[in-house]
PDB file with SEQRES, HELIX, SHEET and CRYST1 records, atoms N, CA, C and O in Angstrom:
SEQRES   1 A   88  UNK UNK UNK UNK UNK UNK UNK UNK UNK UNK UNK UNK UNK          
SEQRES   2 A   88  UNK UNK UNK UNK UNK UNK UNK UNK UNK UNK UNK UNK UNK          
SEQRES   3 A   88  UNK UNK UNK UNK UNK UNK UNK UNK UNK UNK UNK UNK UNK          
SEQRES   4 A   88  UNK UNK UNK UNK UNK UNK UNK UNK UNK UNK UNK UNK UNK          
SEQRES   5 A   88  UNK UNK UNK UNK UNK UNK UNK UNK UNK UNK UNK UNK UNK          
SEQRES   6 A   88  UNK UNK UNK UNK UNK UNK UNK UNK UNK UNK UNK UNK UNK          
SEQRES   7 A   88  UNK UNK UNK UNK UNK UNK UNK UNK UNK UNK                      
HELIX    1 AA1 UNK A    7  UNK A   58  1                                  52    
HELIX    2 AA2 UNK A   62  UNK A   68  1                                   7    
HELIX    3 AA3 UNK A   73  UNK A   87  1                                  15    
CRYST1    1.000    1.000    1.000  90.00  90.00  90.00 P 1           1          
ATOM      1  N   UNK A   1     113.039-134.826 163.273  1.00  0.00           N  
ATOM      2  CA  UNK A   1     111.789-134.106 163.034  1.00  0.00           C  
ATOM      3  C   UNK A   1     111.398-134.250 161.589  1.00  0.00           C  
ATOM      4  O   UNK A   1     112.184-133.916 160.703  1.00  0.00           O  
ATOM      5  N   UNK A   2     110.250-134.719 161.334  1.00  0.00           N  
ATOM      6  CA  UNK A   2     109.818-134.906 159.975  1.00  0.00           C  
ATOM      7  C   UNK A   2     108.836-133.775 159.656  1.00  0.00           C  
ATOM      8  O   UNK A   2     107.925-133.461 160.423  1.00  0.00           O  
ATOM      9  N   UNK A   3     109.073-133.180 158.477  1.00  0.00           N  
ATOM     10  CA  UNK A   3     108.116-132.120 158.039  1.00  0.00           C  
ATOM     11  C   UNK A   3     107.306-132.721 156.903  1.00  0.00           C  
ATOM     12  O   UNK A   3     107.794-133.435 156.028  1.00  0.00           O  
ATOM     13  N   UNK A   4     106.006-132.366 156.991  1.00  0.00           N  
ATOM     14  CA  UNK A   4     105.102-132.760 155.950  1.00  0.00           C  
ATOM     15  C   UNK A   4     104.708-131.557 155.143  1.00  0.00           C  
ATOM     16  O   UNK A   4     104.128-130.604 155.664  1.00  0.00           O  
ATOM     17  N   UNK A   5     105.010-131.599 153.923  1.00  0.00           N  
ATOM     18  CA  UNK A   5     104.646-130.464 153.032  1.00  0.00           C  
ATOM     19  C   UNK A   5     103.425-130.728 152.165  1.00  0.00           C  
ATOM     20  O   UNK A   5     103.260-131.801 151.583  1.00  0.00           O  
ATOM     21  N   UNK A   6     102.611-129.751 152.102  1.00  0.00           N  
ATOM     22  CA  UNK A   6     101.445-129.883 151.191  1.00  0.00           C  
ATOM     23  C   UNK A   6     101.882-129.295 149.868  1.00  0.00           C  
ATOM     24  O   UNK A   6     101.739-128.090 149.660  1.00  0.00           O  
ATOM     25  N   UNK A   7     102.398-130.086 148.987  1.00  0.00           N  
ATOM     26  CA  UNK A   7     102.931-129.666 147.745  1.00  0.00           C  
ATOM     27  C   UNK A   7     101.951-128.823 146.956  1.00  0.00           C  
ATOM     28  O   UNK A   7     102.350-127.825 146.357  1.00  0.00           O  
ATOM     29  N   UNK A   8     100.693-129.189 146.936  1.00  0.00           N  
ATOM     30  CA  UNK A   8      99.637-128.457 146.207  1.00  0.00           C  
ATOM     31  C   UNK A   8      99.467-127.050 146.758  1.00  0.00           C  
ATOM     32  O   UNK A   8      99.324-126.087 146.004  1.00  0.00           O  
ATOM     33  N   UNK A   9      99.484-126.945 148.067  1.00  0.00           N  
ATOM     34  CA  UNK A   9      99.382-125.565 148.687  1.00  0.00           C  
ATOM     35  C   UNK A   9     100.539-124.737 148.417  1.00  0.00           C  
ATOM     36  O   UNK A   9     100.391-123.544 148.153  1.00  0.00           O  
ATOM     37  N   UNK A  10     101.757-125.319 148.467  1.00  0.00           N  
ATOM     38  CA  UNK A  10     102.968-124.612 148.181  1.00  0.00           C  
ATOM     39  C   UNK A  10     102.953-124.122 146.753  1.00  0.00           C  
ATOM     40  O   UNK A  10     103.219-122.949 146.492  1.00  0.00           O  
ATOM     41  N   UNK A  11     102.651-124.994 145.844  1.00  0.00           N  
ATOM     42  CA  UNK A  11     102.618-124.675 144.420  1.00  0.00           C  
ATOM     43  C   UNK A  11     101.566-123.591 144.139  1.00  0.00           C  
ATOM     44  O   UNK A  11     101.849-122.672 143.370  1.00  0.00           O  
ATOM     45  N   UNK A  12     100.370-123.662 144.731  1.00  0.00           N  
ATOM     46  CA  UNK A  12      99.360-122.724 144.587  1.00  0.00           C  
ATOM     47  C   UNK A  12      99.793-121.355 145.099  1.00  0.00           C  
ATOM     48  O   UNK A  12      99.575-120.350 144.422  1.00  0.00           O  
ATOM     49  N   UNK A  13     100.393-121.297 146.262  1.00  0.00           N  
ATOM     50  CA  UNK A  13     100.924-120.082 146.844  1.00  0.00           C  
ATOM     51  C   UNK A  13     101.992-119.489 146.004  1.00  0.00           C  
ATOM     52  O   UNK A  13     102.014-118.272 145.819  1.00  0.00           O  
ATOM     53  N   UNK A  14     102.893-120.291 145.475  1.00  0.00           N  
ATOM     54  CA  UNK A  14     103.971-119.827 144.650  1.00  0.00           C  
ATOM     55  C   UNK A  14     103.447-119.232 143.338  1.00  0.00           C  
ATOM     56  O   UNK A  14     103.923-118.193 142.881  1.00  0.00           O  
ATOM     57  N   UNK A  15     102.440-119.922 142.728  1.00  0.00           N  
ATOM     58  CA  UNK A  15     101.826-119.392 141.497  1.00  0.00           C  
ATOM     59  C   UNK A  15     101.136-118.043 141.807  1.00  0.00           C  
ATOM     60  O   UNK A  15     101.287-117.098 141.033  1.00  0.00           O  
ATOM     61  N   UNK A  16     100.400-117.937 142.897  1.00  0.00           N  
ATOM     62  CA  UNK A  16      99.764-116.717 143.168  1.00  0.00           C  
ATOM     63  C   UNK A  16     100.762-115.589 143.408  1.00  0.00           C  
ATOM     64  O   UNK A  16     100.542-114.450 142.998  1.00  0.00           O  
ATOM     65  N   UNK A  17     101.839-115.919 144.067  1.00  0.00           N  
ATOM     66  CA  UNK A  17     102.894-114.926 144.341  1.00  0.00           C  
ATOM     67  C   UNK A  17     103.524-114.466 143.040  1.00  0.00           C  
ATOM     68  O   UNK A  17     103.724-113.266 142.852  1.00  0.00           O  
ATOM     69  N   UNK A  18     103.840-115.376 142.143  1.00  0.00           N  
ATOM     70  CA  UNK A  18     104.452-115.027 140.892  1.00  0.00           C  
ATOM     71  C   UNK A  18     103.427-114.208 139.964  1.00  0.00           C  
ATOM     72  O   UNK A  18     103.802-113.306 139.214  1.00  0.00           O  
ATOM     73  N   UNK A  19     102.192-114.590 140.087  1.00  0.00           N  
ATOM     74  CA  UNK A  19     101.140-113.795 139.338  1.00  0.00           C  
ATOM     75  C   UNK A  19     101.066-112.361 139.836  1.00  0.00           C  
ATOM     76  O   UNK A  19     100.961-111.427 139.040  1.00  0.00           O  
ATOM     77  N   UNK A  20     101.119-112.188 141.131  1.00  0.00           N  
ATOM     78  CA  UNK A  20     101.093-110.816 141.695  1.00  0.00           C  
ATOM     79  C   UNK A  20     102.328-110.046 141.271  1.00  0.00           C  
ATOM     80  O   UNK A  20     102.230-108.854 140.981  1.00  0.00           O  
ATOM     81  N   UNK A  21     103.484-110.685 141.225  1.00  0.00           N  
ATOM     82  CA  UNK A  21     104.676-109.997 140.761  1.00  0.00           C  
ATOM     83  C   UNK A  21     104.561-109.575 139.270  1.00  0.00           C  
ATOM     84  O   UNK A  21     104.922-108.465 138.879  1.00  0.00           O  
ATOM     85  N   UNK A  22     104.063-110.482 138.505  1.00  0.00           N  
ATOM     86  CA  UNK A  22     103.956-110.229 137.069  1.00  0.00           C  
ATOM     87  C   UNK A  22     102.927-109.107 136.891  1.00  0.00           C  
ATOM     88  O   UNK A  22     103.094-108.250 136.023  1.00  0.00           O  
ATOM     89  N   UNK A  23     101.930-109.107 137.656  1.00  0.00           N  
ATOM     90  CA  UNK A  23     100.890-108.065 137.477  1.00  0.00           C  
ATOM     91  C   UNK A  23     101.458-106.736 137.875  1.00  0.00           C  
ATOM     92  O   UNK A  23     101.180-105.725 137.231  1.00  0.00           O  
ATOM     93  N   UNK A  24     102.272-106.712 138.953  1.00  0.00           N  
ATOM     94  CA  UNK A  24     102.900-105.445 139.340  1.00  0.00           C  
ATOM     95  C   UNK A  24     103.839-104.951 138.266  1.00  0.00           C  
ATOM     96  O   UNK A  24     103.856-103.758 137.962  1.00  0.00           O  
ATOM     97  N   UNK A  25     104.641-105.863 137.672  1.00  0.00           N  
ATOM     98  CA  UNK A  25     105.525-105.484 136.587  1.00  0.00           C  
ATOM     99  C   UNK A  25     104.733-104.923 135.439  1.00  0.00           C  
ATOM    100  O   UNK A  25     105.119-103.904 134.866  1.00  0.00           O  
ATOM    101  N   UNK A  26     103.642-105.555 135.087  1.00  0.00           N  
ATOM    102  CA  UNK A  26     102.801-105.070 133.960  1.00  0.00           C  
ATOM    103  C   UNK A  26     102.208-103.739 134.221  1.00  0.00           C  
ATOM    104  O   UNK A  26     102.147-102.888 133.334  1.00  0.00           O  
ATOM    105  N   UNK A  27     101.765-103.542 135.437  1.00  0.00           N  
ATOM    106  CA  UNK A  27     101.231-102.201 135.807  1.00  0.00           C  
ATOM    107  C   UNK A  27     102.279-101.125 135.676  1.00  0.00           C  
ATOM    108  O   UNK A  27     102.009-100.037 135.168  1.00  0.00           O  
ATOM    109  N   UNK A  28     103.504-101.437 136.146  1.00  0.00           N  
ATOM    110  CA  UNK A  28     104.563-100.417 136.057  1.00  0.00           C  
ATOM    111  C   UNK A  28     104.934-100.126 134.626  1.00  0.00           C  
ATOM    112  O   UNK A  28     105.204 -98.978 134.274  1.00  0.00           O  
ATOM    113  N   UNK A  29     104.952-101.136 133.805  1.00  0.00           N  
ATOM    114  CA  UNK A  29     105.229-100.873 132.362  1.00  0.00           C  
ATOM    115  C   UNK A  29     104.123-100.076 131.748  1.00  0.00           C  
ATOM    116  O   UNK A  29     104.378 -99.172 130.953  1.00  0.00           O  
ATOM    117  N   UNK A  30     102.844-100.401 132.112  1.00  0.00           N  
ATOM    118  CA  UNK A  30     101.744 -99.607 131.558  1.00  0.00           C  
ATOM    119  C   UNK A  30     101.796 -98.246 132.026  1.00  0.00           C  
ATOM    120  O   UNK A  30     101.575 -97.331 131.234  1.00  0.00           O  
ATOM    121  N   UNK A  31     102.080 -98.009 133.298  1.00  0.00           N  
ATOM    122  CA  UNK A  31     102.224 -96.648 133.801  1.00  0.00           C  
ATOM    123  C   UNK A  31     103.312 -95.875 133.048  1.00  0.00           C  
ATOM    124  O   UNK A  31     103.085 -94.737 132.638  1.00  0.00           O  
ATOM    125  N   UNK A  32     104.464 -96.468 132.868  1.00  0.00           N  
ATOM    126  CA  UNK A  32     105.512 -95.833 132.134  1.00  0.00           C  
ATOM    127  C   UNK A  32     105.105 -95.474 130.732  1.00  0.00           C  
ATOM    128  O   UNK A  32     105.407 -94.375 130.268  1.00  0.00           O  
ATOM    129  N   UNK A  33     104.410 -96.393 130.022  1.00  0.00           N  
ATOM    130  CA  UNK A  33     103.997 -96.054 128.646  1.00  0.00           C  
ATOM    131  C   UNK A  33     102.978 -94.957 128.664  1.00  0.00           C  
ATOM    132  O   UNK A  33     103.007 -94.083 127.797  1.00  0.00           O  
ATOM    133  N   UNK A  34     102.033 -94.966 129.664  1.00  0.00           N  
ATOM    134  CA  UNK A  34     101.066 -93.912 129.772  1.00  0.00           C  
ATOM    135  C   UNK A  34     101.699 -92.566 130.008  1.00  0.00           C  
ATOM    136  O   UNK A  34     101.295 -91.565 129.416  1.00  0.00           O  
ATOM    137  N   UNK A  35     102.713 -92.541 130.892  1.00  0.00           N  
ATOM    138  CA  UNK A  35     103.432 -91.301 131.231  1.00  0.00           C  
ATOM    139  C   UNK A  35     104.127 -90.783 129.941  1.00  0.00           C  
ATOM    140  O   UNK A  35     104.034 -89.603 129.603  1.00  0.00           O  
ATOM    141  N   UNK A  36     104.799 -91.669 129.262  1.00  0.00           N  
ATOM    142  CA  UNK A  36     105.520 -91.274 128.014  1.00  0.00           C  
ATOM    143  C   UNK A  36     104.512 -90.705 127.011  1.00  0.00           C  
ATOM    144  O   UNK A  36     104.748 -89.650 126.422  1.00  0.00           O  
ATOM    145  N   UNK A  37     103.393 -91.400 126.820  1.00  0.00           N  
ATOM    146  CA  UNK A  37     102.409 -90.952 125.864  1.00  0.00           C  
ATOM    147  C   UNK A  37     101.850 -89.557 126.353  1.00  0.00           C  
ATOM    148  O   UNK A  37     101.594 -88.684 125.524  1.00  0.00           O  
ATOM    149  N   UNK A  38     101.671 -89.365 127.645  1.00  0.00           N  
ATOM    150  CA  UNK A  38     101.186 -88.035 128.108  1.00  0.00           C  
ATOM    151  C   UNK A  38     102.167 -86.969 127.771  1.00  0.00           C  
ATOM    152  O   UNK A  38     101.812 -85.876 127.330  1.00  0.00           O  
ATOM    153  N   UNK A  39     103.460 -87.314 127.991  1.00  0.00           N  
ATOM    154  CA  UNK A  39     104.461 -86.246 127.763  1.00  0.00           C  
ATOM    155  C   UNK A  39     104.521 -85.913 126.262  1.00  0.00           C  
ATOM    156  O   UNK A  39     104.688 -84.750 125.896  1.00  0.00           O  
ATOM    157  N   UNK A  40     104.386 -86.917 125.402  1.00  0.00           N  
ATOM    158  CA  UNK A  40     104.371 -86.671 123.972  1.00  0.00           C  
ATOM    159  C   UNK A  40     103.187 -85.848 123.534  1.00  0.00           C  
ATOM    160  O   UNK A  40     103.324 -84.938 122.717  1.00  0.00           O  
ATOM    161  N   UNK A  41     101.995 -86.167 124.085  1.00  0.00           N  
ATOM    162  CA  UNK A  41     100.783 -85.388 123.774  1.00  0.00           C  
ATOM    163  C   UNK A  41     100.891 -84.001 124.294  1.00  0.00           C  
ATOM    164  O   UNK A  41     100.469 -83.060 123.621  1.00  0.00           O  
ATOM    165  N   UNK A  42     101.457 -83.824 125.505  1.00  0.00           N  
ATOM    166  CA  UNK A  42     101.601 -82.472 126.008  1.00  0.00           C  
ATOM    167  C   UNK A  42     102.563 -81.655 125.173  1.00  0.00           C  
ATOM    168  O   UNK A  42     102.320 -80.468 124.957  1.00  0.00           O  
ATOM    169  N   UNK A  43     103.652 -82.249 124.694  1.00  0.00           N  
ATOM    170  CA  UNK A  43     104.602 -81.545 123.801  1.00  0.00           C  
ATOM    171  C   UNK A  43     103.945 -81.166 122.517  1.00  0.00           C  
ATOM    172  O   UNK A  43     104.162 -80.072 121.995  1.00  0.00           O  
ATOM    173  N   UNK A  44     103.154 -82.044 122.007  1.00  0.00           N  
ATOM    174  CA  UNK A  44     102.442 -81.736 120.695  1.00  0.00           C  
ATOM    175  C   UNK A  44     101.454 -80.563 120.907  1.00  0.00           C  
ATOM    176  O   UNK A  44     101.393 -79.646 120.089  1.00  0.00           O  
ATOM    177  N   UNK A  45     100.692 -80.607 122.002  1.00  0.00           N  
ATOM    178  CA  UNK A  45      99.781 -79.587 122.254  1.00  0.00           C  
ATOM    179  C   UNK A  45     100.449 -78.243 122.467  1.00  0.00           C  
ATOM    180  O   UNK A  45      99.946 -77.223 121.997  1.00  0.00           O  
ATOM    181  N   UNK A  46     101.574 -78.224 123.165  1.00  0.00           N  
ATOM    182  CA  UNK A  46     102.357 -77.009 123.372  1.00  0.00           C  
ATOM    183  C   UNK A  46     102.863 -76.468 122.073  1.00  0.00           C  
ATOM    184  O   UNK A  46     102.737 -75.271 121.814  1.00  0.00           O  
ATOM    185  N   UNK A  47     103.448 -77.333 121.221  1.00  0.00           N  
ATOM    186  CA  UNK A  47     103.928 -76.885 119.972  1.00  0.00           C  
ATOM    187  C   UNK A  47     102.834 -76.339 119.056  1.00  0.00           C  
ATOM    188  O   UNK A  47     103.056 -75.354 118.352  1.00  0.00           O  
ATOM    189  N   UNK A  48     101.672 -76.959 119.058  1.00  0.00           N  
ATOM    190  CA  UNK A  48     100.587 -76.474 118.285  1.00  0.00           C  
ATOM    191  C   UNK A  48     100.122 -75.085 118.751  1.00  0.00           C  
ATOM    192  O   UNK A  48      99.789 -74.222 117.939  1.00  0.00           O  
ATOM    193  N   UNK A  49     100.109 -74.900 120.026  1.00  0.00           N  
ATOM    194  CA  UNK A  49      99.728 -73.625 120.623  1.00  0.00           C  
ATOM    195  C   UNK A  49     100.713 -72.542 120.183  1.00  0.00           C  
ATOM    196  O   UNK A  49     100.324 -71.432 119.820  1.00  0.00           O  
ATOM    197  N   UNK A  50     102.037 -72.910 120.227  1.00  0.00           N  
ATOM    198  CA  UNK A  50     103.036 -71.930 119.791  1.00  0.00           C  
ATOM    199  C   UNK A  50     102.936 -71.568 118.343  1.00  0.00           C  
ATOM    200  O   UNK A  50     103.068 -70.403 117.966  1.00  0.00           O  
ATOM    201  N   UNK A  51     102.702 -72.573 117.526  1.00  0.00           N  
ATOM    202  CA  UNK A  51     102.543 -72.330 116.073  1.00  0.00           C  
ATOM    203  C   UNK A  51     101.355 -71.439 115.825  1.00  0.00           C  
ATOM    204  O   UNK A  51     101.474 -70.469 115.076  1.00  0.00           O  
ATOM    205  N   UNK A  52     100.198 -71.725 116.428  1.00  0.00           N  
ATOM    206  CA  UNK A  52      99.007 -70.966 116.272  1.00  0.00           C  
ATOM    207  C   UNK A  52      99.180 -69.516 116.757  1.00  0.00           C  
ATOM    208  O   UNK A  52      98.733 -68.566 116.115  1.00  0.00           O  
ATOM    209  N   UNK A  53      99.826 -69.390 117.882  1.00  0.00           N  
ATOM    210  CA  UNK A  53     100.098 -68.020 118.413  1.00  0.00           C  
ATOM    211  C   UNK A  53     100.933 -67.179 117.474  1.00  0.00           C  
ATOM    212  O   UNK A  53     100.634 -66.003 117.266  1.00  0.00           O  
ATOM    213  N   UNK A  54     101.979 -67.762 116.899  1.00  0.00           N  
ATOM    214  CA  UNK A  54     102.839 -67.039 115.974  1.00  0.00           C  
ATOM    215  C   UNK A  54     102.025 -66.729 114.694  1.00  0.00           C  
ATOM    216  O   UNK A  54     102.118 -65.625 114.156  1.00  0.00           O  
ATOM    217  N   UNK A  55     101.240 -67.691 114.218  1.00  0.00           N  
ATOM    218  CA  UNK A  55     100.446 -67.425 113.070  1.00  0.00           C  
ATOM    219  C   UNK A  55      99.493 -66.238 113.234  1.00  0.00           C  
ATOM    220  O   UNK A  55      99.354 -65.375 112.367  1.00  0.00           O  
ATOM    221  N   UNK A  56      98.830 -66.252 114.436  1.00  0.00           N  
ATOM    222  CA  UNK A  56      97.804 -65.211 114.744  1.00  0.00           C  
ATOM    223  C   UNK A  56      98.485 -63.876 114.970  1.00  0.00           C  
ATOM    224  O   UNK A  56      98.087 -62.872 114.380  1.00  0.00           O  
ATOM    225  N   UNK A  57      99.522 -63.847 115.827  1.00  0.00           N  
ATOM    226  CA  UNK A  57     100.044 -62.604 116.304  1.00  0.00           C  
ATOM    227  C   UNK A  57     100.957 -61.906 115.301  1.00  0.00           C  
ATOM    228  O   UNK A  57     101.098 -60.683 115.299  1.00  0.00           O  
ATOM    229  N   UNK A  58     101.586 -62.745 114.431  1.00  0.00           N  
ATOM    230  CA  UNK A  58     102.520 -62.185 113.472  1.00  0.00           C  
ATOM    231  C   UNK A  58     102.012 -62.347 112.006  1.00  0.00           C  
ATOM    232  O   UNK A  58     102.702 -61.966 111.061  1.00  0.00           O  
ATOM    233  N   UNK A  59     100.848 -62.895 111.849  1.00  0.00           N  
ATOM    234  CA  UNK A  59     100.276 -63.089 110.561  1.00  0.00           C  
ATOM    235  C   UNK A  59     101.231 -63.973 109.671  1.00  0.00           C  
ATOM    236  O   UNK A  59     101.509 -63.653 108.515  1.00  0.00           O  
ATOM    237  N   UNK A  60     101.703 -65.078 110.269  1.00  0.00           N  
ATOM    238  CA  UNK A  60     102.609 -65.961 109.592  1.00  0.00           C  
ATOM    239  C   UNK A  60     101.806 -67.170 109.038  1.00  0.00           C  
ATOM    240  O   UNK A  60     100.715 -67.489 109.511  1.00  0.00           O  
ATOM    241  N   UNK A  61     102.393 -67.814 108.029  1.00  0.00           N  
ATOM    242  CA  UNK A  61     101.830 -69.095 107.613  1.00  0.00           C  
ATOM    243  C   UNK A  61     102.302 -70.163 108.567  1.00  0.00           C  
ATOM    244  O   UNK A  61     103.235 -69.924 109.334  1.00  0.00           O  
ATOM    245  N   UNK A  62     101.711 -71.299 108.549  1.00  0.00           N  
ATOM    246  CA  UNK A  62     102.173 -72.357 109.445  1.00  0.00           C  
ATOM    247  C   UNK A  62     103.587 -72.783 109.109  1.00  0.00           C  
ATOM    248  O   UNK A  62     104.378 -73.079 110.004  1.00  0.00           O  
ATOM    249  N   UNK A  63     103.908 -72.815 107.829  1.00  0.00           N  
ATOM    250  CA  UNK A  63     105.290 -73.223 107.448  1.00  0.00           C  
ATOM    251  C   UNK A  63     106.263 -72.233 108.011  1.00  0.00           C  
ATOM    252  O   UNK A  63     107.279 -72.659 108.562  1.00  0.00           O  
ATOM    253  N   UNK A  64     106.033 -70.930 107.915  1.00  0.00           N  
ATOM    254  CA  UNK A  64     106.993 -69.963 108.447  1.00  0.00           C  
ATOM    255  C   UNK A  64     107.055 -70.006 110.000  1.00  0.00           C  
ATOM    256  O   UNK A  64     108.116 -69.854 110.604  1.00  0.00           O  
ATOM    257  N   UNK A  65     105.908 -70.213 110.591  1.00  0.00           N  
ATOM    258  CA  UNK A  65     105.898 -70.368 112.072  1.00  0.00           C  
ATOM    259  C   UNK A  65     106.660 -71.543 112.571  1.00  0.00           C  
ATOM    260  O   UNK A  65     107.369 -71.475 113.575  1.00  0.00           O  
ATOM    261  N   UNK A  66     106.503 -72.657 111.837  1.00  0.00           N  
ATOM    262  CA  UNK A  66     107.261 -73.858 112.236  1.00  0.00           C  
ATOM    263  C   UNK A  66     108.788 -73.647 112.015  1.00  0.00           C  
ATOM    264  O   UNK A  66     109.620 -74.080 112.813  1.00  0.00           O  
ATOM    265  N   UNK A  67     109.092 -72.992 110.944  1.00  0.00           N  
ATOM    266  CA  UNK A  67     110.486 -72.653 110.661  1.00  0.00           C  
ATOM    267  C   UNK A  67     111.064 -71.799 111.770  1.00  0.00           C  
ATOM    268  O   UNK A  67     112.189 -72.026 112.214  1.00  0.00           O  
ATOM    269  N   UNK A  68     110.313 -70.836 112.211  1.00  0.00           N  
ATOM    270  CA  UNK A  68     110.773 -69.921 113.304  1.00  0.00           C  
ATOM    271  C   UNK A  68     110.942 -70.678 114.584  1.00  0.00           C  
ATOM    272  O   UNK A  68     111.766 -70.320 115.426  1.00  0.00           O  
ATOM    273  N   UNK A  69     110.153 -71.742 114.741  1.00  0.00           N  
ATOM    274  CA  UNK A  69     110.272 -72.570 116.025  1.00  0.00           C  
ATOM    275  C   UNK A  69     111.259 -73.717 115.866  1.00  0.00           C  
ATOM    276  O   UNK A  69     111.403 -74.549 116.761  1.00  0.00           O  
ATOM    277  N   UNK A  70     111.914 -73.755 114.764  1.00  0.00           N  
ATOM    278  CA  UNK A  70     112.903 -74.842 114.446  1.00  0.00           C  
ATOM    279  C   UNK A  70     112.314 -76.281 114.596  1.00  0.00           C  
ATOM    280  O   UNK A  70     112.985 -77.195 115.076  1.00  0.00           O  
ATOM    281  N   UNK A  71     111.098 -76.432 114.186  1.00  0.00           N  
ATOM    282  CA  UNK A  71     110.424 -77.721 114.246  1.00  0.00           C  
ATOM    283  C   UNK A  71     111.080 -78.559 113.076  1.00  0.00           C  
ATOM    284  O   UNK A  71     111.157 -78.109 111.933  1.00  0.00           O  
ATOM    285  N   UNK A  72     111.529 -79.759 113.423  1.00  0.00           N  
ATOM    286  CA  UNK A  72     112.184 -80.644 112.396  1.00  0.00           C  
ATOM    287  C   UNK A  72     111.205 -80.817 111.185  1.00  0.00           C  
ATOM    288  O   UNK A  72     109.987 -80.903 111.341  1.00  0.00           O  
ATOM    289  N   UNK A  73     111.793 -80.859 110.038  1.00  0.00           N  
ATOM    290  CA  UNK A  73     111.026 -81.046 108.782  1.00  0.00           C  
ATOM    291  C   UNK A  73     110.101 -82.242 108.802  1.00  0.00           C  
ATOM    292  O   UNK A  73     108.976 -82.201 108.304  1.00  0.00           O  
ATOM    293  N   UNK A  74     110.611 -83.307 109.393  1.00  0.00           N  
ATOM    294  CA  UNK A  74     109.842 -84.626 109.363  1.00  0.00           C  
ATOM    295  C   UNK A  74     108.604 -84.512 110.273  1.00  0.00           C  
ATOM    296  O   UNK A  74     107.670 -85.302 110.134  1.00  0.00           O  
ATOM    297  N   UNK A  75     108.585 -83.521 111.217  1.00  0.00           N  
ATOM    298  CA  UNK A  75     107.447 -83.406 112.078  1.00  0.00           C  
ATOM    299  C   UNK A  75     106.406 -82.388 111.578  1.00  0.00           C  
ATOM    300  O   UNK A  75     105.292 -82.363 112.101  1.00  0.00           O  
ATOM    301  N   UNK A  76     106.725 -81.573 110.612  1.00  0.00           N  
ATOM    302  CA  UNK A  76     105.866 -80.521 110.143  1.00  0.00           C  
ATOM    303  C   UNK A  76     104.544 -80.956 109.564  1.00  0.00           C  
ATOM    304  O   UNK A  76     103.529 -80.313 109.830  1.00  0.00           O  
ATOM    305  N   UNK A  77     104.509 -82.013 108.791  1.00  0.00           N  
ATOM    306  CA  UNK A  77     103.305 -82.509 108.194  1.00  0.00           C  
ATOM    307  C   UNK A  77     102.333 -82.891 109.304  1.00  0.00           C  
ATOM    308  O   UNK A  77     101.135 -82.636 109.188  1.00  0.00           O  
ATOM    309  N   UNK A  78     102.813 -83.475 110.335  1.00  0.00           N  
ATOM    310  CA  UNK A  78     101.938 -83.862 111.443  1.00  0.00           C  
ATOM    311  C   UNK A  78     101.342 -82.663 112.144  1.00  0.00           C  
ATOM    312  O   UNK A  78     100.164 -82.668 112.503  1.00  0.00           O  
ATOM    313  N   UNK A  79     102.145 -81.638 112.340  1.00  0.00           N  
ATOM    314  CA  UNK A  79     101.607 -80.390 112.951  1.00  0.00           C  
ATOM    315  C   UNK A  79     100.616 -79.683 112.048  1.00  0.00           C  
ATOM    316  O   UNK A  79      99.601 -79.150 112.495  1.00  0.00           O  
ATOM    317  N   UNK A  80     100.949 -79.694 110.736  1.00  0.00           N  
ATOM    318  CA  UNK A  80      99.994 -79.043 109.812  1.00  0.00           C  
ATOM    319  C   UNK A  80      98.700 -79.790 109.810  1.00  0.00           C  
ATOM    320  O   UNK A  80      97.641 -79.164 109.769  1.00  0.00           O  
ATOM    321  N   UNK A  81      98.727 -81.044 109.849  1.00  0.00           N  
ATOM    322  CA  UNK A  81      97.478 -81.835 109.910  1.00  0.00           C  
ATOM    323  C   UNK A  81      96.697 -81.555 111.154  1.00  0.00           C  
ATOM    324  O   UNK A  81      95.471 -81.451 111.100  1.00  0.00           O  
ATOM    325  N   UNK A  82      97.357 -81.430 112.266  1.00  0.00           N  
ATOM    326  CA  UNK A  82      96.695 -81.166 113.540  1.00  0.00           C  
ATOM    327  C   UNK A  82      96.070 -79.756 113.527  1.00  0.00           C  
ATOM    328  O   UNK A  82      94.959 -79.555 114.019  1.00  0.00           O  
ATOM    329  N   UNK A  83      96.812 -78.777 112.949  1.00  0.00           N  
ATOM    330  CA  UNK A  83      96.305 -77.443 112.877  1.00  0.00           C  
ATOM    331  C   UNK A  83      95.039 -77.404 111.959  1.00  0.00           C  
ATOM    332  O   UNK A  83      94.079 -76.697 112.267  1.00  0.00           O  
ATOM    333  N   UNK A  84      95.048 -78.142 110.873  1.00  0.00           N  
ATOM    334  CA  UNK A  84      93.944 -78.167 110.043  1.00  0.00           C  
ATOM    335  C   UNK A  84      92.733 -78.767 110.729  1.00  0.00           C  
ATOM    336  O   UNK A  84      91.619 -78.290 110.511  1.00  0.00           O  
ATOM    337  N   UNK A  85      92.904 -79.793 111.548  1.00  0.00           N  
ATOM    338  CA  UNK A  85      91.856 -80.324 112.376  1.00  0.00           C  
ATOM    339  C   UNK A  85      91.269 -79.320 113.366  1.00  0.00           C  
ATOM    340  O   UNK A  85      90.056 -79.237 113.559  1.00  0.00           O  
ATOM    341  N   UNK A  86      92.169 -78.567 113.980  1.00  0.00           N  
ATOM    342  CA  UNK A  86      91.698 -77.610 114.959  1.00  0.00           C  
ATOM    343  C   UNK A  86      90.881 -76.450 114.249  1.00  0.00           C  
ATOM    344  O   UNK A  86      89.939 -75.912 114.831  1.00  0.00           O  
ATOM    345  N   UNK A  87      91.241 -76.116 113.084  1.00  0.00           N  
ATOM    346  CA  UNK A  87      90.596 -75.003 112.371  1.00  0.00           C  
ATOM    347  C   UNK A  87      89.376 -75.426 111.562  1.00  0.00           C  
ATOM    348  O   UNK A  87      88.680 -74.604 110.966  1.00  0.00           O  
ATOM    349  N   UNK A  88      89.137 -76.751 111.562  1.00  0.00           N  
ATOM    350  CA  UNK A  88      88.013 -77.281 110.712  1.00  0.00           C  
ATOM    351  C   UNK A  88      86.693 -77.067 111.431  1.00  0.00           C  
ATOM    352  O   UNK A  88      85.640 -77.430 110.908  1.00  0.00           O  
TER     353      UNK A  88                                                      
END                                                                             
């Protein structure tokens, strides 16, 4: 029994298949990055709300509020900048 293969069709199908696989991998990576970014933004928003609540309810400065919340020193400038934007 002899089989006749259409090499062009096989190659085209293989390329399409590989493209779909690559696209799916790219979408999965994009979704993971989006989810991570969403978690980071959510954490930032929650921290900002906590800082603002402490400042308002206890008449604290932002520095003292961040100290009370144990926010790392390297993150405090970022939060101070975000609070200034919110209050502008």
């Amino acid at each position: 029994m002899d089989y006749v293969f259409n090499q062009e069709a096989i190659t085209r199908d293989w390329i399409e298949h590989e493209c779909r696989k690559a696209e799916a991998r790219g979408e999965a990576r994009g979704e993971a990055r989006g989810e991570a970014r969403g978690r980071t933004e959510g954490k930032t928003e929650a921290q900002l709300a906590l800082i603002a609540n402490l400042m308002r309810s206890m008449s604290l400065t932002s520095d003292v509020a961040m100290e009370a919340l144990n926010i790392p020193l390297e993150d405090r400038a970022h939060y101070a900048e975000q609070l200034a934007r919110q209050n502008a």
